[in-house]
C-alpha positions as CSV (number, residue, x, y, z in Angstrom):
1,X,-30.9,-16.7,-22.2
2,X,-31.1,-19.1,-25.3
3,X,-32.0,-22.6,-25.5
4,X,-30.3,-24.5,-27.3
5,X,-30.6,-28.4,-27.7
6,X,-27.4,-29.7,-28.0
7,X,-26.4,-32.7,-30.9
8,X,-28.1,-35.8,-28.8
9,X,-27.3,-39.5,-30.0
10,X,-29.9,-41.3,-31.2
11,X,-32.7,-43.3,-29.3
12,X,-31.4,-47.3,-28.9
13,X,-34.1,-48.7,-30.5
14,X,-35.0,-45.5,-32.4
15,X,-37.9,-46.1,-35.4
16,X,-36.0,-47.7,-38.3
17,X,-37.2,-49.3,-41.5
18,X,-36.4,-52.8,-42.7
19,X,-34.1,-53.4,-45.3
20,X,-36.5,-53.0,-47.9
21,X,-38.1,-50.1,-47.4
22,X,-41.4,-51.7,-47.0
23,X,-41.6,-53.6,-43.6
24,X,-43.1,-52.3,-40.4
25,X,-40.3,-49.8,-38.2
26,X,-39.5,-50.4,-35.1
27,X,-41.1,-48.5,-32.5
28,X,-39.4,-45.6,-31.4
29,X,-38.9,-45.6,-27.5
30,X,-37.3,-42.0,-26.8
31,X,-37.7,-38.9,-28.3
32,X,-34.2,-37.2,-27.8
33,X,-36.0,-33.6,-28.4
34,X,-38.6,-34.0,-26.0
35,X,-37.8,-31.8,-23.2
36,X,-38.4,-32.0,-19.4
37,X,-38.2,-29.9,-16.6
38,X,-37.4,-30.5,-12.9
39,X,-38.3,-27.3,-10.9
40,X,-37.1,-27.3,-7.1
41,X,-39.4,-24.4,-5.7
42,X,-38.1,-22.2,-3.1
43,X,-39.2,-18.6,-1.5
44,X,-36.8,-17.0,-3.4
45,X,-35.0,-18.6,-5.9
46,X,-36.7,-21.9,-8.6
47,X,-33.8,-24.2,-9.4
48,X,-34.3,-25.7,-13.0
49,X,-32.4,-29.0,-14.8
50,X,-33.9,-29.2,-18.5
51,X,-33.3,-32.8,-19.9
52,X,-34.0,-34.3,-23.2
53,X,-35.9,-37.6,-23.9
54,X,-32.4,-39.5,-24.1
55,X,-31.7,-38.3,-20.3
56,X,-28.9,-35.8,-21.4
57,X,-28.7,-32.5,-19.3
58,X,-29.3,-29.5,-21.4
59,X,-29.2,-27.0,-18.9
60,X,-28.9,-26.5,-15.0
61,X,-28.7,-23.5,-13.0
62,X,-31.4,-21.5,-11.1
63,X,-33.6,-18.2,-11.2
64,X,-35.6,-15.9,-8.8
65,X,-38.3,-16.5,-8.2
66,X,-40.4,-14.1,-9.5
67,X,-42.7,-13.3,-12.7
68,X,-40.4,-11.0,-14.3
69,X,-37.8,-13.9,-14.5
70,X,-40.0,-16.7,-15.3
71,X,-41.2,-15.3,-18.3
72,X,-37.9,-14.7,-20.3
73,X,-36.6,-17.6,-18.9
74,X,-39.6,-20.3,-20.2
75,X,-40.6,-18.5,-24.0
76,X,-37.2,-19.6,-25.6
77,X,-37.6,-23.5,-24.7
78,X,-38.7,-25.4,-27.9
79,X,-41.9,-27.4,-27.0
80,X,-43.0,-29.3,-26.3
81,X,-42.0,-30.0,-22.9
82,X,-43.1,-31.2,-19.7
83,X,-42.2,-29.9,-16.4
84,X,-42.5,-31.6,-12.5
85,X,-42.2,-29.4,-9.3
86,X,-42.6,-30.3,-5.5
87,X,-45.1,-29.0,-3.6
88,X,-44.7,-26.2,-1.8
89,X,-46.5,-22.9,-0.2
90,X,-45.0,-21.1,-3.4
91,X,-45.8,-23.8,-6.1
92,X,-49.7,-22.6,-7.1
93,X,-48.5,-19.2,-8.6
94,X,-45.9,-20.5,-10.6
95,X,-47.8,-23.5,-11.7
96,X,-50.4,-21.3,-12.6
97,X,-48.4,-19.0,-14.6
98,X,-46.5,-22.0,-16.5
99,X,-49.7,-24.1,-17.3
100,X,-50.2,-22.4,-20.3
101,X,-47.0,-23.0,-21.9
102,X,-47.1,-26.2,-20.6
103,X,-47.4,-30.0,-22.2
104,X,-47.9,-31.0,-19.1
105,X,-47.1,-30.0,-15.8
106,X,-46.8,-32.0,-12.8
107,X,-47.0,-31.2,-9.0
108,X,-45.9,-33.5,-6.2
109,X,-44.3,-33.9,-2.8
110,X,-42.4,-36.6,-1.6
């Protein structure tokens, strides 16, 4: 599998200089490459929706859940990113095993 970040508009408000070149920018407020990860753990499968800072979907789908998947599945994405996962029995392996690939990664339940 490839990652591939497809052509995202840019930010509103997005870091622009003035008209003179010599002002202060405008702060940026998205970063349209930043990527983010929703992981929906279950026994035997970890469904995945990888999202850019603008909100537009880059990818959707699902794996097994297993080490042997995880790992060719995570090295391609371009960090960095962030990832959040609900808590369940299986989370602590795989938040273990992403952590160090990680930005940051979240765990909660609802």
């Amino acid at each position: 599998m490839r990652w591939r970040l497809k052509g995202s508009p840019p930010c509103p408000g997005a870091a622009v200089p003035d008209q003179t070149g010599y002002g202060p920018e405008r702060p940026q407020r998205c970063n349209p490459r930043l990527q983010s990860l929703s992981l929906d753990v279950y026994k035997r499968t970890i469904s995945y929706c990888v999202k850019d800072g603008s909100g537009t979907i880059h990818a959707e789908g699902a794996i097994a859940a297993t080490r042997f998947n995880l790992d060719p599945w995570i090295k391609p994405l371009p960090p960095p990113w962030t990832a959040a996962m609900e808590a369940t029995v299986f989370t602590g392996w795989i938040y273990d095993h992403l952590q160090p690939h990680a930005r940051a990664l979240k765990v909660a339940h609802r």
